[in-house]
N, C-alpha and C positions, 0 to 999 in steps of 0.2 A: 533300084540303083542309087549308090550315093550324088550328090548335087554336085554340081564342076562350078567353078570361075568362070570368067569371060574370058579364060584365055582355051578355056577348056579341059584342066588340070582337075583332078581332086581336089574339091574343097577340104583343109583341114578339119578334124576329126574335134570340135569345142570342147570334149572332155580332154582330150590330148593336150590341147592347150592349154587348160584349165590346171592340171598336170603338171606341164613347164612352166607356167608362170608362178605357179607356189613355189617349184622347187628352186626357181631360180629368184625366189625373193628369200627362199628361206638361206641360200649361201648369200646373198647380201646382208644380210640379217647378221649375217655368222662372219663376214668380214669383216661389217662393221664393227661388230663388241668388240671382234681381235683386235683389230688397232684400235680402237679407243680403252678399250682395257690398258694397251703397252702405254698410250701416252697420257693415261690417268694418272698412273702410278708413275710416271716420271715426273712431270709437269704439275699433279693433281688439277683438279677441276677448272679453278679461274685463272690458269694459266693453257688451258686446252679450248681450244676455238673449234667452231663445226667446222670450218672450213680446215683444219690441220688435220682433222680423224677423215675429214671425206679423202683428202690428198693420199694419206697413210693408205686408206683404203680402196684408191681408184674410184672413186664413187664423185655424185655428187653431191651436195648441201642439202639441196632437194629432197633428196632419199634420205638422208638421217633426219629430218622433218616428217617425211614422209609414213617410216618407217618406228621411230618413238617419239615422235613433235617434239620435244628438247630435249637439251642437253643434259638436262639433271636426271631426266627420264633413262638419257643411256647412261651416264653414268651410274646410277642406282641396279639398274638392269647388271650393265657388264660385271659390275662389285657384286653383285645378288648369282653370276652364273658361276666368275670365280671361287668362289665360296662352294659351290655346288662339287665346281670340278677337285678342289681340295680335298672336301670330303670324300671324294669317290676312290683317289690317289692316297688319303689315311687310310680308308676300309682297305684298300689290296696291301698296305705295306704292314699294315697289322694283321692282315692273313698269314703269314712268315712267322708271327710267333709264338710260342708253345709253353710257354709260360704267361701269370698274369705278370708279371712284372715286364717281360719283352713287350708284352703286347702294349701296357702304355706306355713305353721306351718309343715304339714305334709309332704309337698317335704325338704323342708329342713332340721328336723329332721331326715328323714330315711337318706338321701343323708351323713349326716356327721357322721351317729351312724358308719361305715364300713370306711375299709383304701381302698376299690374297687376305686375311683377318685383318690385319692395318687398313687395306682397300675398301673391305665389307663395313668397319665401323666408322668409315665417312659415312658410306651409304645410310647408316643408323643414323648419323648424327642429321645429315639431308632430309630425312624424311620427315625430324622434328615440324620446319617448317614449310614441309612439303608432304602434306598428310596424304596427298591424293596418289602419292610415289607407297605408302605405309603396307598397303596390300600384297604389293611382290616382294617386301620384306620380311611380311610375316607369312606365307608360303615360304618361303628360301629357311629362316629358320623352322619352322615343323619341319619342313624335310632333310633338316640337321639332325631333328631330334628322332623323327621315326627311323632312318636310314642308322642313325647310331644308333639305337636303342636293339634295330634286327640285328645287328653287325653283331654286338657284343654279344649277345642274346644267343649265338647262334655260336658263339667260339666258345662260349661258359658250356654250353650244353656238349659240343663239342669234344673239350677239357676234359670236361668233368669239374671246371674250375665252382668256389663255394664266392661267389660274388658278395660284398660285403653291403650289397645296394640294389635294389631291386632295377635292371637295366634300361629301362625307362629314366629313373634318378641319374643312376650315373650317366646317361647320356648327355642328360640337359646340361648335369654339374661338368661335364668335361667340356663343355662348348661355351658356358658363362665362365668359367672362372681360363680355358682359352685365350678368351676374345679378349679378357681384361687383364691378363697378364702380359698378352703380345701387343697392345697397345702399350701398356706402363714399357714394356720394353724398347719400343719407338719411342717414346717420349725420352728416354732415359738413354738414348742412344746406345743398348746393348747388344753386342753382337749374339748369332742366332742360338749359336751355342752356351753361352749367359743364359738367353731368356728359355733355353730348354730345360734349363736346368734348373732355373725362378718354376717355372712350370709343373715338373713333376714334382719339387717341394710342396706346392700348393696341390696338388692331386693327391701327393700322400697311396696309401694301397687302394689297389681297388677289388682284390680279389684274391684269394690263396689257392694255389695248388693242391689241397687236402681231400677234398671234397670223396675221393675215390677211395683214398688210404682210408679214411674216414669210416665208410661205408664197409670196406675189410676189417678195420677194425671194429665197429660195432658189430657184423654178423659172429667175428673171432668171439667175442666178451659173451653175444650171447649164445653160441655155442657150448659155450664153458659153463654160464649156468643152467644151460639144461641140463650138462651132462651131469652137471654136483647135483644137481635136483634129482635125476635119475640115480644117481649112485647112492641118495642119502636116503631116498624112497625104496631101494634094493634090500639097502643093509639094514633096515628098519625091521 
């Protein structure tokens, strides 16, 4: 039989609890980023106090100590998940196109409509003197680079598209020349639609639609010289 209380009740089940308490750390967890992400990027960092993201969050100070010990920790964190969530919101809206030229009309449009890349390259720049913050940066980027790299990887094959880059390259090249051209564009105070358009300039192609035609054309050509080889070898 299981053990009672002193009141004589079931005693709760420790795995069960063990249970609830993860899950209910893991949505404070998840409240926290969410309003400190909204008041990062309003405010950015040294105008955001722990005590305004615990308000935001119903929480208390306590718990964002508790939970990433400071504040440069959540900020690097909530910039390193935004970036996450970005990427995940490019991959499904570049699923919709059927062209290579759509498809990076579509990375690049989602990528600049959000300040999530202006957000992530504090977090790069934080890390400079915050080395021990450097680790969940560079996790967040490879999993920029391997989630890009399946994504494209998987639409070329898809296609049929003749990628002009092995999709690993262009993966990275899409996410460094990205990040530095949507900064230059905050800096440069440009609206999103400007710095989309700075963007696929610097992207240039990334891939032809051929690849297939390609293929009917090569089997057409060499069809044709079988047959003259057969018909020269006939009339011989």
């Amino acid at each position: 039989m299981g053990s009672e209380t002193a009141t004589g009740m079931p005693a709760p089940d420790p795995k069960h609890t063990v249970r609830a308490t993860r899950s209910a750390g893991r949505k404070m967890r998840s409240l926290l980023l969410d309003a400190a992400s909204r008041l990062f990027k309003e405010r950015g960092l040294s105008g955001t106090s722990i005590s305004d993201i615990a308000a935001a969050a119903d929480a208390f100070p306590s718990q964002i100590t508790y939970y990433f010990r400071t504040k440069e920790a959540l900020f690097v964190e909530a910039a390193c998940r935004d970036m996450l969530y970005l990427a995940r919101a490019t991959e499904q809206a570049a699923l919709k196109a059927h062209t290579p030229r759509d498809y990076t009309h579509a990375l690049a449009e989602t990528v600049t409509a959000t300040d999530s890349v202006a957000f992530f390259a504090e977090a790069l720049t934080l890390t400079r003197r915050r080395q021990d913050l450097a680790p969940l940066v560079e996790r967040t980027i490879e999993r920029l680079h391997s989630e890009g790299t399946r994504a494209y990887a998987a639409q070329v094959e898809r296609h049929g598209w003749r990628t002009l880059r092995a999709p690993e390259e262009s993966s990275r090249r899409f996410w460094a020349v990205a990040i530095g051209v949507i900064v230059e564009g905050f800096a440069m105070g440009r609206a999103a639609e400007e710095t989309c358009g700075e963007l696929l300039r610097a992207l240039g192609e990334q891939a032809t639609a051929t690849a297939a035609n390609d293929a009917t054309r090569l089997r057409v050509v060499a069809d044709r010289n079988t047959s003259s080889a057969t018909d020269g070898e006939t009339g011989s």
